[in-house]
C-alpha positions as CSV (number, residue, x, y, z in Angstrom):
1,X,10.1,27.2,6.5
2,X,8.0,23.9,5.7
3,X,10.0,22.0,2.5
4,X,7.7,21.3,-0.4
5,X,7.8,16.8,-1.1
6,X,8.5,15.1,-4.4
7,X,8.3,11.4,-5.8
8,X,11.6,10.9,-7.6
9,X,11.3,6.9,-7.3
10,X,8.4,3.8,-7.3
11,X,8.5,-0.1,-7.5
12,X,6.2,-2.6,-6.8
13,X,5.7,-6.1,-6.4
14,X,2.0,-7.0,-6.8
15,X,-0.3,-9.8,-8.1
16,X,-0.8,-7.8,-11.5
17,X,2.9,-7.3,-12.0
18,X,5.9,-7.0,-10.4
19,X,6.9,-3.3,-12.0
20,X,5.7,-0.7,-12.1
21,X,4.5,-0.5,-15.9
22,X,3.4,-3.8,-15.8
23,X,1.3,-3.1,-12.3
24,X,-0.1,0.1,-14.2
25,X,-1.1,-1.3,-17.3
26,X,-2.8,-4.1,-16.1
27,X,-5.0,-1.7,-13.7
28,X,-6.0,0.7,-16.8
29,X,-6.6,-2.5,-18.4
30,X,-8.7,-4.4,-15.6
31,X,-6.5,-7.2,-15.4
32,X,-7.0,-9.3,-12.2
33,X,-4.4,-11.0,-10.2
34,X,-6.9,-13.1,-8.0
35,X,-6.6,-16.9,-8.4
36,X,-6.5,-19.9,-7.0
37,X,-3.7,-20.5,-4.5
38,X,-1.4,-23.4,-5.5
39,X,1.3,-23.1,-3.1
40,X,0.0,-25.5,-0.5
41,X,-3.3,-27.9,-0.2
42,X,-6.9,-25.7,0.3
43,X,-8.9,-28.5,-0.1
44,X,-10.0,-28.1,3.9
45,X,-9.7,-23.9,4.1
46,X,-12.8,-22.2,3.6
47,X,-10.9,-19.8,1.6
48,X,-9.0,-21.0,-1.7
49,X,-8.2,-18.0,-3.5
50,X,-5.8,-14.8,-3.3
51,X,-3.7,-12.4,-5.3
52,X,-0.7,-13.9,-5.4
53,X,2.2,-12.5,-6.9
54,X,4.1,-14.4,-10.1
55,X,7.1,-15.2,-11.1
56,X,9.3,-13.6,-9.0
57,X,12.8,-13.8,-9.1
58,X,14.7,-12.2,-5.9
59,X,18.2,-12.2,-7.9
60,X,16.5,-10.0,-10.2
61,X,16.6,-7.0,-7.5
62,X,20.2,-7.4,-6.3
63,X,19.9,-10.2,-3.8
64,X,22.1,-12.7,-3.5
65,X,21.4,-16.9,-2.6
66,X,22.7,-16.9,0.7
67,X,20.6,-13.2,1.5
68,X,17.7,-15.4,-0.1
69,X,17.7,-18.1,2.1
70,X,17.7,-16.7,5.4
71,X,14.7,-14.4,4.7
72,X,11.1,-14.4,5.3
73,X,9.2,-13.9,1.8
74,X,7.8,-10.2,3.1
75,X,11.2,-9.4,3.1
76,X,12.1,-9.8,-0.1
77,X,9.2,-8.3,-1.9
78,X,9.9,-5.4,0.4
79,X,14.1,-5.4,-1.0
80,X,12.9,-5.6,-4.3
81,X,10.5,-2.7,-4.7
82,X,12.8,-0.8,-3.1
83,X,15.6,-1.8,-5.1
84,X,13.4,-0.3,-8.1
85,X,12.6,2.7,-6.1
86,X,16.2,3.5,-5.2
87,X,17.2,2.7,-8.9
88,X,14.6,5.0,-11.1
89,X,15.5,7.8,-8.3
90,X,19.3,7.6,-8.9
91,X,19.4,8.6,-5.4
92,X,23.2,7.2,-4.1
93,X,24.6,7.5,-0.5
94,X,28.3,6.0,-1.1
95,X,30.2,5.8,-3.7
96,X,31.3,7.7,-6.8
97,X,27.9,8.5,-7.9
98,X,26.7,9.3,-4.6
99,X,24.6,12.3,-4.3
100,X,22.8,12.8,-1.1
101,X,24.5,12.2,2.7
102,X,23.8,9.0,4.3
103,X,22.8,10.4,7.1
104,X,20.1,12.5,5.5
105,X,18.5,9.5,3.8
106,X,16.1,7.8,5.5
107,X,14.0,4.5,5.4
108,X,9.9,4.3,6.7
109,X,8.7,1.2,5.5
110,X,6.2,-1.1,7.6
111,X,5.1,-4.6,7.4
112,X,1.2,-5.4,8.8
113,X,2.0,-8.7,10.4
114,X,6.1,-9.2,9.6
115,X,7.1,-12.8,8.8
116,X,4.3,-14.3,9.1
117,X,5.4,-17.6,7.2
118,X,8.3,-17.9,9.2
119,X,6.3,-17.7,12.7
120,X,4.0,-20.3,11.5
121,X,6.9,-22.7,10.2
122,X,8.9,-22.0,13.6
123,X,5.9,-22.4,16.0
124,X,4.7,-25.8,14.4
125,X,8.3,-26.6,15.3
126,X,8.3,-26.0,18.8
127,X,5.1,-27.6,19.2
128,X,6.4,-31.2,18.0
129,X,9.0,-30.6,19.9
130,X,8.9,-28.4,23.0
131,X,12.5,-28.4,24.0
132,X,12.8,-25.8,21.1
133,X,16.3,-27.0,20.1
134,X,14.9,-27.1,16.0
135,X,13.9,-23.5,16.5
136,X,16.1,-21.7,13.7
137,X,18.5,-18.9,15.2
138,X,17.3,-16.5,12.7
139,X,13.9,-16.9,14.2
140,X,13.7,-13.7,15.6
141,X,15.7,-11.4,13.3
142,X,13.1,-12.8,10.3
143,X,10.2,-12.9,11.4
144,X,10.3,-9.0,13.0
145,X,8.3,-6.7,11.4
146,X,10.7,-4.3,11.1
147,X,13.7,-6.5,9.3
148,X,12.4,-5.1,6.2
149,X,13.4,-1.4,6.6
150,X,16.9,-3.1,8.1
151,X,17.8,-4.6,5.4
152,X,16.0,-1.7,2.8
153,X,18.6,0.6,5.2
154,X,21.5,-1.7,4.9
155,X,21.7,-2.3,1.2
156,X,21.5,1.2,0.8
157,X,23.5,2.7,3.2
158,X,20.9,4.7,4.8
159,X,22.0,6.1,7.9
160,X,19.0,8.5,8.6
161,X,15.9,7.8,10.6
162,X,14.6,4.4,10.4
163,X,11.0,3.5,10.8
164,X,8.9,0.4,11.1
165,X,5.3,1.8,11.2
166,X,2.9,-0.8,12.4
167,X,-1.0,0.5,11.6
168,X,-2.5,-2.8,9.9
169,X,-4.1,-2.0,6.8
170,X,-3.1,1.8,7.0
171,X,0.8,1.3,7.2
172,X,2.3,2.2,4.5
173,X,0.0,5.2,4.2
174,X,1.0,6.1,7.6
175,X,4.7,5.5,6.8
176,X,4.6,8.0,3.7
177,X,2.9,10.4,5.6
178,X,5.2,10.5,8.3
179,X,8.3,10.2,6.3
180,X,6.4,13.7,4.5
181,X,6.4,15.4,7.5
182,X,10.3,14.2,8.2
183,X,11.6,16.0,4.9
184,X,8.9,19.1,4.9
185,X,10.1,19.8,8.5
186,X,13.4,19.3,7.8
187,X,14.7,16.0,9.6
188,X,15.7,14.4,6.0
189,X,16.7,14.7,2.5
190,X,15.1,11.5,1.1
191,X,13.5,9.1,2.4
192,X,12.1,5.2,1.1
193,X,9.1,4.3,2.7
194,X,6.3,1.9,2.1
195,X,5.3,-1.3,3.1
196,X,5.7,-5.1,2.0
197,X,3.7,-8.1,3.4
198,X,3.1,-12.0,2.7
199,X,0.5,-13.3,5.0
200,X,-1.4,-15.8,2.7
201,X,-0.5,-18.7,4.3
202,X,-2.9,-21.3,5.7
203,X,-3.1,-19.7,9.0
204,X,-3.4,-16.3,7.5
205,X,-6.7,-17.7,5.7
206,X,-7.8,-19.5,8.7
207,X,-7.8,-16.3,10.6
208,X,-9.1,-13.8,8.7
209,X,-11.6,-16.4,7.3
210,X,-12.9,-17.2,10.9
211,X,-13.0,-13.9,11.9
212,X,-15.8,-13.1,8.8
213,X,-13.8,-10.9,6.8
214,X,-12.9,-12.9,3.9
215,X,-14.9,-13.0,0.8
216,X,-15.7,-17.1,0.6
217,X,-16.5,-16.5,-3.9
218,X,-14.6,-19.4,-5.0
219,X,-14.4,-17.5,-8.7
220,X,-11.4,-15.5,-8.9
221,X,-13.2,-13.6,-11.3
222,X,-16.2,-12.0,-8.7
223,X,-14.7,-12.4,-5.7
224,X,-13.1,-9.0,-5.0
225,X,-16.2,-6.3,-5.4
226,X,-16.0,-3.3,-3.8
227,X,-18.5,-1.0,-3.7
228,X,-20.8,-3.6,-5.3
229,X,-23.8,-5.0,-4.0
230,X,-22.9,-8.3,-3.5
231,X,-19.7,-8.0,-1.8
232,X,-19.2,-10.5,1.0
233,X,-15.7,-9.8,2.3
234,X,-12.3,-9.2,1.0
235,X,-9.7,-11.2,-1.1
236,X,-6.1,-11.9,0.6
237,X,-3.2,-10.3,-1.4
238,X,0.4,-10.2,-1.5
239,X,3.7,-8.0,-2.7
240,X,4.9,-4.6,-1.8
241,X,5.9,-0.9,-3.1
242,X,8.1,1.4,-1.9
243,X,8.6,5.6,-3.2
244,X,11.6,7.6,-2.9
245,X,10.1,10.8,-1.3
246,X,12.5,13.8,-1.6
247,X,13.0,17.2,-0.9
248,X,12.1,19.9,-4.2
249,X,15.6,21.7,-4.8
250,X,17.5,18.5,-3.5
251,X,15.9,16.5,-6.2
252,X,16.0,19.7,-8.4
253,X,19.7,20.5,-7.3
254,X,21.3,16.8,-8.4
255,X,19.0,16.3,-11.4
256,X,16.0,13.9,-10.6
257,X,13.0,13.5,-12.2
258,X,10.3,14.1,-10.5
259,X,6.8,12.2,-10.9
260,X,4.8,13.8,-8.4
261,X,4.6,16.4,-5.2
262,X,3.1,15.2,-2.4
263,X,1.1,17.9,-0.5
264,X,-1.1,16.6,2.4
265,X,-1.5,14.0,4.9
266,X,-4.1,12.9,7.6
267,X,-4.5,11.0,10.6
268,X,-7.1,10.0,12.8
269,X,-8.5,6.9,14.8
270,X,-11.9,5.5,14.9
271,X,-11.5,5.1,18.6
272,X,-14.8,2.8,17.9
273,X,-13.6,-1.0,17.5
274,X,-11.0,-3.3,16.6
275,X,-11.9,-4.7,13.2
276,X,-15.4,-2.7,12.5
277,X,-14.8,1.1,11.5
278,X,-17.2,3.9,12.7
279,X,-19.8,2.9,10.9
280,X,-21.1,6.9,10.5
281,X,-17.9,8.2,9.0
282,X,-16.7,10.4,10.8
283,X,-13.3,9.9,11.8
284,X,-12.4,8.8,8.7
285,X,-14.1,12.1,6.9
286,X,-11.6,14.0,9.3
287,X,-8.9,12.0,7.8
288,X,-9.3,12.9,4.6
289,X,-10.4,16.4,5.6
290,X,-6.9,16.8,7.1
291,X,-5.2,15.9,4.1
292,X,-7.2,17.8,1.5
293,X,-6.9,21.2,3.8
294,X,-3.1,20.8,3.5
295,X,-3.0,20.2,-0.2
296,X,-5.3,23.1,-0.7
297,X,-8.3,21.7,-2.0
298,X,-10.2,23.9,-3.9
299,X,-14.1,22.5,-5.5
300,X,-14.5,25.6,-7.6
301,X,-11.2,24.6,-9.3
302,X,-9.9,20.8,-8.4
303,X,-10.9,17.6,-10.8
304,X,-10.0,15.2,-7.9
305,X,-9.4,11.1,-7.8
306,X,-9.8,8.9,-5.1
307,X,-8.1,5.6,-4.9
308,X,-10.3,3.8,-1.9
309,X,-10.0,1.6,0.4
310,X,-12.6,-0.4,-0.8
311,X,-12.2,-3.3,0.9
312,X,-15.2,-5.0,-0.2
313,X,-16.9,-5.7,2.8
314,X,-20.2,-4.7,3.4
315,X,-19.4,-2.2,6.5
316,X,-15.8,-0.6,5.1
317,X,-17.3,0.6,1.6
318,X,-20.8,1.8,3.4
319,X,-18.6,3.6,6.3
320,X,-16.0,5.2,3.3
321,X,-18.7,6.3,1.3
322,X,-20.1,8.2,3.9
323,X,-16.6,9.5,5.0
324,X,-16.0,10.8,1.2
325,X,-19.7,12.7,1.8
326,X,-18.7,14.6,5.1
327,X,-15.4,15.4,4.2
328,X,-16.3,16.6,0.8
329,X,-19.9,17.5,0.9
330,X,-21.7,17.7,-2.4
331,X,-18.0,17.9,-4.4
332,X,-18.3,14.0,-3.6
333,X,-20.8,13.3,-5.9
334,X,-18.4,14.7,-8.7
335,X,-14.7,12.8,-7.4
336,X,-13.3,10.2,-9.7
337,X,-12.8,7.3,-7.5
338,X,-12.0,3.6,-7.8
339,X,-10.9,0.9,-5.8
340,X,-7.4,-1.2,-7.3
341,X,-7.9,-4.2,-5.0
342,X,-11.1,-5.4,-6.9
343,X,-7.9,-6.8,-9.0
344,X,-5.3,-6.8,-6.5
345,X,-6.8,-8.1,-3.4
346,X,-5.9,-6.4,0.1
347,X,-2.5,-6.4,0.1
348,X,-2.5,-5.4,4.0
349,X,0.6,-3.5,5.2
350,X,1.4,-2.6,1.4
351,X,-2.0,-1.6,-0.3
352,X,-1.5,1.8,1.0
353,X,1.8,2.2,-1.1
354,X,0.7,0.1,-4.0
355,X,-2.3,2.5,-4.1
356,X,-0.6,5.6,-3.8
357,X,1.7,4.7,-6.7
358,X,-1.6,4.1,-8.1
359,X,-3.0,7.9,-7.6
360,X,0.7,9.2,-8.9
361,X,0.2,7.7,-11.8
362,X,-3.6,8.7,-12.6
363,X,-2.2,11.9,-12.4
364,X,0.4,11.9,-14.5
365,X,-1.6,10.2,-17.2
366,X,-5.1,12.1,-16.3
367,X,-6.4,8.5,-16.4
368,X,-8.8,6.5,-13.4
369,X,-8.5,3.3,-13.3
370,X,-11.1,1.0,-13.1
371,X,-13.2,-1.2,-9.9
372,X,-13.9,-4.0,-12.2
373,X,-17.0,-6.9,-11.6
374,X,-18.8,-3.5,-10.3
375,X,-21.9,-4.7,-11.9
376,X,-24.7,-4.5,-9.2
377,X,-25.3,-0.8,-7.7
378,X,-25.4,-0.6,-4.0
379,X,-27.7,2.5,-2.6
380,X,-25.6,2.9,0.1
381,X,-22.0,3.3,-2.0
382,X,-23.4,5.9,-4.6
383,X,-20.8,8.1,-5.5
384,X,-18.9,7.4,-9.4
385,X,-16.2,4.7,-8.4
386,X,-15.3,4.2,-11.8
387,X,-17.1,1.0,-12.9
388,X,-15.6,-1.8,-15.1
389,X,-14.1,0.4,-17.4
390,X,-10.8,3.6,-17.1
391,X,-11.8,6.9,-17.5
392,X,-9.8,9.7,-18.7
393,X,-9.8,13.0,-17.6
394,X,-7.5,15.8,-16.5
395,X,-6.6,15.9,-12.8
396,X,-5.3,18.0,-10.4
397,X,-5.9,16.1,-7.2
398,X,-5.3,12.4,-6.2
399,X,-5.1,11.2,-2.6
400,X,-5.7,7.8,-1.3
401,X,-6.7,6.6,1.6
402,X,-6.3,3.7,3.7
403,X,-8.3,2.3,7.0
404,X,-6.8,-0.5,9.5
405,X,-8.0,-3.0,12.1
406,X,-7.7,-0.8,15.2
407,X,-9.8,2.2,13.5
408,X,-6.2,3.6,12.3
409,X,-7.1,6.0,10.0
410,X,-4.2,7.3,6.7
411,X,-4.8,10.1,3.8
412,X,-1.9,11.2,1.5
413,X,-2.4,13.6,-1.2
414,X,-0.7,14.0,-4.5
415,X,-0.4,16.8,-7.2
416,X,1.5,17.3,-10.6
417,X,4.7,18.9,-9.6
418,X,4.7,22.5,-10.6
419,X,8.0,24.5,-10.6
């Protein structure tokens, strides 16, 4: 018998705060985190703005100098949410307090592009000097994409399945939904999942710039616009968040409070191109279809929110809104939806997290966040996406979905938790 899914932890580590209730309040309140990058020279990128995350302060999460030092930065955003995760959850695999076996808990958590600043740093070593004998020793073990969930595994003594989903855009959308489908058919208890990244690094900005994806707005303040007319591209971002998904009557059975049930999940691919999605929909409408189905999405009865992709470039948002049309037909036209990186950025391999947390918390609060700088309509992105301003309204339905380079297609689905 399938187990029914509950959110029993969150934490992030974003450009418009590096909590949770910070990162919340700021998007009710349509606070941006885009600025202007000061951590090395832009004067000769054609890109000179990102969301950037402030102020952080690894030792705040439970890491040590030494543990600090020998990581790449995706890492440690990637630690840190989890350490806030793992710590509203009370979940505990060793110990006095612990309440759940270590081999039940599990850890899903994906990286875009891994250490991106340590491949950069490392290669423009071995190209001064090609013996390679400057070439750092913990090379490889930082710059892996999947040295996140390691080390998210190791500080936490999870001894379940480990993950490192790898989907661009869509993994840590993917990773939730398949660390769902380990705990409803049975393979885990609990399970932290997610996704961290910290790609905006010269190279970073040279790539995605050259390869006409970046928005080139050098005003922090209309530079991220999805859904509006004049979008030209998206805006780099940074950080990570991580959930603690568990099974009901485990989390019932020791105590936890429970923020959320998640209830469906769907998975497709564009099968189209490698940066471009299908520009007619469709396989992203059968994502979302998927994930609605399983969370039993009624019209007659659901008050539903979207958090979208919403990218900002011209083809995602026009493809998406037409996605949102198949899959829901004229109930489109009536979904709350919004898109948080018009004040994030794209935060690659952990916007799908950071935006689920998002969708949790509209429908705990029966409040939609705002797309800010929405202030030109596009006729081809018609649907409500919540301009400028939060609405309030009681939900029943949130999902958020996520599309990657590759046509990888995500969709998770959330409800109130009902006994």
């Amino acid at each position: 018998m399938d187990k029914r899914v509950v959110i029993t932890g969150m934490g992030v580590i974003s450009p418009v705060g590096n909590d949770v209730d910070t990162f919340w309040s700021n998007l009710c309140n349509g606070v941006s985190g885009i600025d202007y990058i000061t951590a090395f020279p832009t004067e000769q990128l054609p890109v000179k703005i990102a969301g950037i995350v402030k102020d952080f302060k690894p030792e705040e999460y439970g890491m040590d100098k030494p543990f600090v030092r020998k990581q790449d930065t995706f890492t440690l955003y990637g630690v840190a949410a989890a350490y806030q995760a793992v710590r509203q959850s009370g979940i505990c695999s060793q110990g006095e307090g612990q309440n759940i076996d270590p081999f039940r808990l599990g850890v899903y958590v994906g990286s875009g592009i891994g250490g991106f600043a340590t491949q950069y740093r490392e290669i423009s070593k071995m190209i001064e000097d090609p013996s390679g004998q400057w070439i750092s020793p913990l090379f490889i073990p930082t710059m892996i994409s999947n040295i996140a969930a390691g080390h998210i595994a190791i500080k936490n003594q999870a001894k379940g399945p480990c993950l490192d989903i790898v989907t661009a855009c869509a993994t840590s959308t993917n990773a939730m939904g398949e660390a769902y489908r380990a705990i409803k058919h049975g393979y885990a208890d609990a399970i932290i999942t997610g996704g961290c990244e910290s790609s905006t690094i010269p190279i970073g900005i040279a790539g995605f710039a050259n390869a006409k994806a970046l928005s080139r707005s050098n005003d922090p303040a209309y530079a991220s616009l999805p859904f509006n007319g004049n979008r030209g591209g998206f805006v780099m971002g940074d950080g990570a968040a991580m959930l603690v998904l568990e099974e009901y009557s485990h989390a019932k059975a020791r105590g936890a409070r429970i923020l959320g049930e998640m209830v469906g999940y769907g998975n497709t691919c564009d099968a189209y191109h490698s940066t471009a999605p299908r520009p007619d929909g469709s396989t992203q409408a059968e994502c979302i279809r998927l994930a609605i189905k399983e969370a039993g999405f009624d019209a007659s009865k659901d008050n539903v929110y979207i958090n979208a992709h919403g990218t900002g470039t011209k083809l995602n948002d026009a493809a998406e809104t037409l996605a949102y049309k198949l899959a829901f037909g004229d109930f489109a036209y009536k979904a709350h939806i919004s898109s948080i990186k018009s004040m994030t950025g794209h935060m690659f391999g952990a916007a799908g997290a950071a935006e689920a947390i998002a969708t949790i918390l509209a429908l705990r609060d029966d409040i939609c966040p705002p797309t800010i700088h929405l202030d030109t309509p596009d006729p081809e992105c018609d649907l409500d996406y919540t301009p400028n301003t939060a609405v309030r309204t009681e939900l029943t339905l949130g999902i958020s979905d996520s599309f990657g380079f590759g046509g990888h297609n995500a969709c998770v689905a959330f409800r109130k938790c009902k006994d």
